[in-house]
C-alpha positions in Angstrom: 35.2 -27.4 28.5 31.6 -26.0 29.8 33.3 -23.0 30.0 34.5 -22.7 26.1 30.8 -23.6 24.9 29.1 -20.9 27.2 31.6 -18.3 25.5 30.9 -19.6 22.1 27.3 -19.4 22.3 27.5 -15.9 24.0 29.6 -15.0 21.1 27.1 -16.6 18.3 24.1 -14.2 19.7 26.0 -11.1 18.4 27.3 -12.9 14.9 23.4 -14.4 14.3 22.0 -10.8 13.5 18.1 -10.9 12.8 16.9 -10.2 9.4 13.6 -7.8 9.1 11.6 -8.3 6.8 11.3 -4.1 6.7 14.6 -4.2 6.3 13.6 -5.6 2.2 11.4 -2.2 1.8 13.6 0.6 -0.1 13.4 3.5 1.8 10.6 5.3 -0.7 8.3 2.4 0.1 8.2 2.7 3.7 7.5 6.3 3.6 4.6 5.4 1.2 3.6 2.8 3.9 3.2 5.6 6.3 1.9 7.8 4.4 -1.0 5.2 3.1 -1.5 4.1 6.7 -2.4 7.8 7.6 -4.6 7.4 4.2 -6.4 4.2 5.4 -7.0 5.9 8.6 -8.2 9.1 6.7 -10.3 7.0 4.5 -12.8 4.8 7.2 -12.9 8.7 9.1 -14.4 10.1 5.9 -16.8 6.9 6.0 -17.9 7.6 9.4 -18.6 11.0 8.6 -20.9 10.0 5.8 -22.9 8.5 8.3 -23.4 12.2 9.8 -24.2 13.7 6.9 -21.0 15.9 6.9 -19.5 15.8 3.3 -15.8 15.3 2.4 -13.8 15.9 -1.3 -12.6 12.5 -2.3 -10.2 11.5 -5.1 -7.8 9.4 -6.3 -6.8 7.8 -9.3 -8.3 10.6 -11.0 -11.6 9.6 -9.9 -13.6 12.5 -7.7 -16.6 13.2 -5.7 -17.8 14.7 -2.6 -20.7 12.2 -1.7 -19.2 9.1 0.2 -22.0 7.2 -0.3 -22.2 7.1 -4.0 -20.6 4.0 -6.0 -17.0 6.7 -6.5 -17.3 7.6 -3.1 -17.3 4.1 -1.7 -14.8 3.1 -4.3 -12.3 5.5 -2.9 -13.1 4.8 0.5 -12.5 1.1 -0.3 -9.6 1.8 -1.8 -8.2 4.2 0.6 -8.9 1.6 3.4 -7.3 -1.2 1.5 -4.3 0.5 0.6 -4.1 1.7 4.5 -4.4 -1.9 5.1 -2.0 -3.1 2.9 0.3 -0.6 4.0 -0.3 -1.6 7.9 0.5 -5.3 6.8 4.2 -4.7 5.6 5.1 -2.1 8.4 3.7 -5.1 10.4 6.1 -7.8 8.3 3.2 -10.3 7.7 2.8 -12.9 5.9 1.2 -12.1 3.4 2.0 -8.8 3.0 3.6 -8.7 -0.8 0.1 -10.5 -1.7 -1.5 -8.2 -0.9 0.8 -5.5 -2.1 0.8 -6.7 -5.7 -2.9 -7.5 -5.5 -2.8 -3.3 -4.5 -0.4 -2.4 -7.3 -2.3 -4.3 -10.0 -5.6 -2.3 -8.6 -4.1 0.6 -9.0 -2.3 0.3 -12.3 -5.7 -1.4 -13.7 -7.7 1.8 -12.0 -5.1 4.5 -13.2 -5.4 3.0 -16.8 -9.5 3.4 -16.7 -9.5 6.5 -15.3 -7.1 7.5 -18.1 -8.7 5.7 -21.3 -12.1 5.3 -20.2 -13.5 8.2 -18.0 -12.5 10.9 -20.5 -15.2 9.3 -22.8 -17.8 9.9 -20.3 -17.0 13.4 -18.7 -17.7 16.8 -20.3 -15.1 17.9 -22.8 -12.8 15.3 -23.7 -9.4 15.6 -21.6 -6.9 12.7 -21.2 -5.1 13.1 -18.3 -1.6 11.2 -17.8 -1.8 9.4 -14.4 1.7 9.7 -12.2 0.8 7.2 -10.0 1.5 4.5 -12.7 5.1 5.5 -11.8 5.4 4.9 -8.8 2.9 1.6 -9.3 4.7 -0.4 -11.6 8.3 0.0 -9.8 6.4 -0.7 -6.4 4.9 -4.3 -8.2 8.3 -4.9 -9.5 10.3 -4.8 -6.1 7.7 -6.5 -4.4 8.6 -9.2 -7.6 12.1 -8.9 -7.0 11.9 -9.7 -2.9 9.0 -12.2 -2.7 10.8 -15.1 -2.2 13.3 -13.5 0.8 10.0 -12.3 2.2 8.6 -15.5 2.5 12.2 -17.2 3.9 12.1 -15.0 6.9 10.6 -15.3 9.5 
């Protein structure tokens, strides 16, 4: 009767498959989540080199600049570094990684939408630029939506 149990339970550890977490990403998100990580990573180098007085080109979200160290520069670099971070955290499966995903989307979408409306009011001819990162923005805060509460179920 031992016998029949120990066969059983052998058996069960092949039918009880584990469930990522990653396994939730579509496959466009997770090759945004490496390409962000490389862009956190990018993002504190191009700090560092501030420090060194060695200038790099930043932008994003149609904001640009080449001084790291003014308030766009450190808003890109902030931005970069969070987005690495929130990248780094669903690769990683955390926790609170969709939190921080949406809190990134919304960010984004809210940043995309200034630099779209607003900025052309303060910039030298007036030139309203459509922002394609909205499209990929709003379908990223929507799956994370959509998978949210099977995130949070596994562990």
């Amino acid at each position: 009767m031992g016998e029949v149990n120990s066969e059983q339970s052998k058996f069960e550890e092949f039918e009880n498959i584990e469930v990522r977490r990653r396994m939730l990403l579509p496959w466009w998100v997770k090759i945004f989540c490496w390409i962000f990580m490389l862009f956190g990573l990018l993002a504190f180098v191009c700090l560092i080199l501030g420090f060194v007085n060695i200038r790099a080109d930043l932008s994003f979200y149609g904001f640009e600049t080449n001084e790291q160290f003014s308030l766009i520069g450190l808003m890109i670099i902030a931005i970069g570094v969070f987005k690495g971070f929130t990248a780094f955290s669903l690769w990683l499966e955390k926790d609170y990684a969709i939190k921080m995903g949406k809190i990134d989307a919304i960010i984004g979408i809210v940043i995309c939408t200034i630099s779209m409306l607003v900025l052309p009011f303060f910039q030298e001819g007036f030139n309203i630029s459509i922002r394609l990162e909205l499209a990929l923005l709003i379908p990223f805060f929507i799956k994370l939506n959509k998978i949210q509460n099977v995130w949070k179920s596994l562990n």
